[in-house]
N, C-alpha and C positions, 0 to 999 in steps of 0.2 A: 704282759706285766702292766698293771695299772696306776701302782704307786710304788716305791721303791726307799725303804727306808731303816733296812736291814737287812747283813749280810746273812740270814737267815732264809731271807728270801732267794736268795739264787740257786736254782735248781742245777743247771748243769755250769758248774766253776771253769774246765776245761773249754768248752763252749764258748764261755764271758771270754775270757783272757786271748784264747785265739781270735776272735771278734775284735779285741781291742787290740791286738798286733796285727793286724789288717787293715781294721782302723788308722793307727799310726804308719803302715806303709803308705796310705792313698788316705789323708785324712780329708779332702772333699771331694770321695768318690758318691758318697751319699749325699751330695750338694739339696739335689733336688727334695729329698726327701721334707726340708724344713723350709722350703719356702715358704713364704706368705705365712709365718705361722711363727711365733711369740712365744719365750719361756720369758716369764718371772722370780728374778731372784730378791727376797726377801730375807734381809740379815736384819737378826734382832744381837747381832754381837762383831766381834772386827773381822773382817778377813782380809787374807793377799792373796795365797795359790788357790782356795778353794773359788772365790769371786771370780780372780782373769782366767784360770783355767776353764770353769765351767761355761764364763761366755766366751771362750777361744773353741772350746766344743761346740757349744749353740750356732756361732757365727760359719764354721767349716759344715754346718749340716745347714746353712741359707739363713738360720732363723732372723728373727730379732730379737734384741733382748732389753728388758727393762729392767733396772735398779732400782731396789728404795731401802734403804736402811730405816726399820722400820721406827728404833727407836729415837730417828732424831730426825726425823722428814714423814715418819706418819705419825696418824693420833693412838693414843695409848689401849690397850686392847685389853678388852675383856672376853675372858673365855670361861668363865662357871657359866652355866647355864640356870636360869631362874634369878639371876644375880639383881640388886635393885643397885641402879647407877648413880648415884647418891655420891659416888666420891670420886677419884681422879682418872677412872676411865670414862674412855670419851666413846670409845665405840666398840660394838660386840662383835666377835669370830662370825657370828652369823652372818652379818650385814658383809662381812669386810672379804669373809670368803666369795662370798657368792658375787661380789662387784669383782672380786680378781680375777674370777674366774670368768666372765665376761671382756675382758680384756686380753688371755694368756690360755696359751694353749697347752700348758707344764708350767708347773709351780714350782719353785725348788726354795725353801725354805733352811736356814740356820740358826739353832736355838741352842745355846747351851745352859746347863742345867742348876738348878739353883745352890745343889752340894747341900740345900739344908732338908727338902721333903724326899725322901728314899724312894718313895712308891712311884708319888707324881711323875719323878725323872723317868724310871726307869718303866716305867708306864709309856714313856714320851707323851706325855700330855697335851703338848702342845703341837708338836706334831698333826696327833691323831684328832683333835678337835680341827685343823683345817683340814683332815681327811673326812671328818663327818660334815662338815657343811661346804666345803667348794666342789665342784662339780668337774674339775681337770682332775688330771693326775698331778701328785705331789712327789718329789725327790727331796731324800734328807739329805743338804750340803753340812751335816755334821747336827745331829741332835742332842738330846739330854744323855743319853746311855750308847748311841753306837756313830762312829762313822762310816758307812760302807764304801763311799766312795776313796776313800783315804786306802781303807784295806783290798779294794780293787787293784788300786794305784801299786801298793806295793808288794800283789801276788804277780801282778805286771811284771815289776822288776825284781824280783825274784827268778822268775823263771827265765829271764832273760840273762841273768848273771848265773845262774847255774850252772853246776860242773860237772856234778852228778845225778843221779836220778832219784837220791831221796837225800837232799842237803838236811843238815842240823841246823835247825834256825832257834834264836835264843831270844826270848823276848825279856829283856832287864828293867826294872827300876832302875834310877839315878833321882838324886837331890835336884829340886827346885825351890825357891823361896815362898812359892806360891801353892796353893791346896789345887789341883789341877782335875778339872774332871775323867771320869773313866772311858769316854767315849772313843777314843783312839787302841787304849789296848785292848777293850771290851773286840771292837770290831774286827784288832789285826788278832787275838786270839781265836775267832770265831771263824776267821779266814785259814788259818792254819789250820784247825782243829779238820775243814775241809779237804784240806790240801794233803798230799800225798808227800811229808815231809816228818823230819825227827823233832818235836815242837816240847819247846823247856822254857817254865817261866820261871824266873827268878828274883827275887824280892826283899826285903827286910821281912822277918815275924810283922804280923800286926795289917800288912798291906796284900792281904789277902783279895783279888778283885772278887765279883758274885760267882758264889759258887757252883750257879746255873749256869755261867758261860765258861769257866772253867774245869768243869767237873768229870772230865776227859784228859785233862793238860796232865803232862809231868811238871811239879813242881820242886823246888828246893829254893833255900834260905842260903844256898853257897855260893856266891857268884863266881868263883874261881873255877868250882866244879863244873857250873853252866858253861863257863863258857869255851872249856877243852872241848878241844878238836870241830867248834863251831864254824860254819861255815857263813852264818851272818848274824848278825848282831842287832837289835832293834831295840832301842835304846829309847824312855820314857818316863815320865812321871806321871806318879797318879798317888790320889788323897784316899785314906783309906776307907774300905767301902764297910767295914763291919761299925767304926765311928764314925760315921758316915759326915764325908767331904772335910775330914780334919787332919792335920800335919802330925803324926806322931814323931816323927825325926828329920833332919837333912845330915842324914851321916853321908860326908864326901868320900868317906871309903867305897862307895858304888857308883862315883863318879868313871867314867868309862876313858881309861888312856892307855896309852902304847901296850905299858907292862902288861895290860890285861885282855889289850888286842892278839897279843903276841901267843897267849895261849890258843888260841881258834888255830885254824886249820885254813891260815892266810885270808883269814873272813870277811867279808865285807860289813861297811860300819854303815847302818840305815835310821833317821830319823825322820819324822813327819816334817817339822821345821812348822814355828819359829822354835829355833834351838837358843839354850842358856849358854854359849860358851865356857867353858872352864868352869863349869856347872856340873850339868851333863854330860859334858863328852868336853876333853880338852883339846884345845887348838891343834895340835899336835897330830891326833885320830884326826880332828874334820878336813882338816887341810893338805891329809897326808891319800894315798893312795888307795887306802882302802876305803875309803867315803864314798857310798854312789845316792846321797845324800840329793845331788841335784839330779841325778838322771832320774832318782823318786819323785822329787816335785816335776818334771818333766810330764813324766806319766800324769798326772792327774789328769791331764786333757786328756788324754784317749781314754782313760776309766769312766771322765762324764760323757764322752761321746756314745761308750757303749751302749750305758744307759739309757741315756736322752734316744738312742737310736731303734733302742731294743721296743721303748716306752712310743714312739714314734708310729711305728712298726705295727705295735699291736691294736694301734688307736688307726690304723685305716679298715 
């Protein structure tokens, strides 16, 4: 594996996830592997579990790891090619890949998406412009269109909470105040679509995701109906992708609580986090016993370990 930055790219799924629960049994059995040897993590947006998790992976495989947010401690980046600098970028992908890559021995890079150019995002444009000029391998910590590390994380714990051999997993809408990008359910739908499980999305009309990542999924407009006899529940917002990156509603009727836990099949309640309280999912579900909400962010470190190890691995 050379660069990693969609769950499209994982060949053998079964493979990753026993990897990464061995991982997690012995997480610096592979110490030596990262010695003397630097990943770069580069955010152009906020993070918390994806930042410490991926260097709490880096640091259990020796590495070192550097920080730079890029949009408020580096200079402003230009990525057209042919572009004349003339205005308020300061320096091109070209120059800036190749000095990082001089530095860093894995790149792990987080961009998210603008919600207003459809193609560019989902192109990952900016991604794949540091894949055409730096010279390491790149890891997406959450791009324009996919997370894969996110849906690693939670085929992890998935199979870990399982109870049968082909669970009913529900992927929902819910209300947030804000137009939120697709990168989360784009990813965990592409992760399931792998997986050897019974996979429902469920949604308001209108918040249809691309129907190139969906176009396997069983879908419905019911959430009552989704969510009978469910065995987990994964709970999200996302802006719709046919008006692309626009709030068509926040109906709180798909807000996710008890009453509607209660239909599942004693289901477990999963979100990426940062969660909306009483938004999303109410106090009530997160706080209550079927939340394995933290044992998910948990996982993130072994999902970036896998990676980083796999990416490690192929690079001797």
């Amino acid at each position: 594996m050379k660069n990693f930055i969609s769950v499209d790219q994982i060949e053998d799924l079964d493979g990753l996830i026993s990897a990464a629960k061995e991982i997690k049994a012995a997480p610096f059995a592979n110490k030596a592997l990262g010695t003397n040897k630097t990943i770069g993590l580069l955010f152009f947006n906020p993070s918390l579990r994806t930042r410490l998790s991926t260097q709490k992976a880096a640091m259990n495989l020796g590495m070192n790891c550097m920080v730079l947010n890029l949009n408020t401690e580096g200079w402003t980046l230009e990525f057209e090619d042919g572009a004349i600098m003339d205005g308020n970028k300061s320096e091109h992908i070209k120059e800036a890949a190749n000095v990082i890559s001089q530095y860093c021995d894995v790149i792990a890079i987080r961009n998210f998406p603008s919600l207003i150019n459809k193609k560019e995002d989902s192109e990952e444009y900016v991604l794949n412009q540091f894949i055409k000029y730096a010279t390491k391998p790149i890891i997406s910590l959450e791009g324009s269109s996919e997370h894969p590390l996110q849906a690693i994380a939670d085929m992890l714990t998935i199979s870990e909470y399982q109870t049968k051999a082909r669970p009913k997993v529900v992927l929902t809408w819910a209300p947030h105040p804000k137009a939120l990008p697709h990168a989360v359910p784009n990813s965990f739908a592409k992760m399931m679509l792998k997986a050897d499980v019974d996979f429902v999305i469920t949604h308001p009309e209108g918040y249809e995701l691309d129907p190139a990542v969906t176009k396997d999924a069983k879908i419905t407009y019911n959430q009552d109906e989704a969510f009978k006899d469910a065995d987990f529940i994964y709970a999200k917002n996302w802006s719709s992708f046919a008006d692309y990156g626009k709030i068509l509603s926040r109906d709180e009727n798909w807000t996710v609580t008890a009453e509607k836990m209660a239909l599942t099949n004693d289901g477990k309640f999963m979100h990426c986090l940062p969660v909306r309280r009483n938004q999303i999912v109410t106090d009530e579900v997160l706080d209550g016993p079927q939340s394995i909400v933290i044992d998910q962010a948990n996982n993130r470190t072994y999902a970036a370990q896998a990676i980083i190890t796999q990416i490690l691995k192929d690079a001797e």
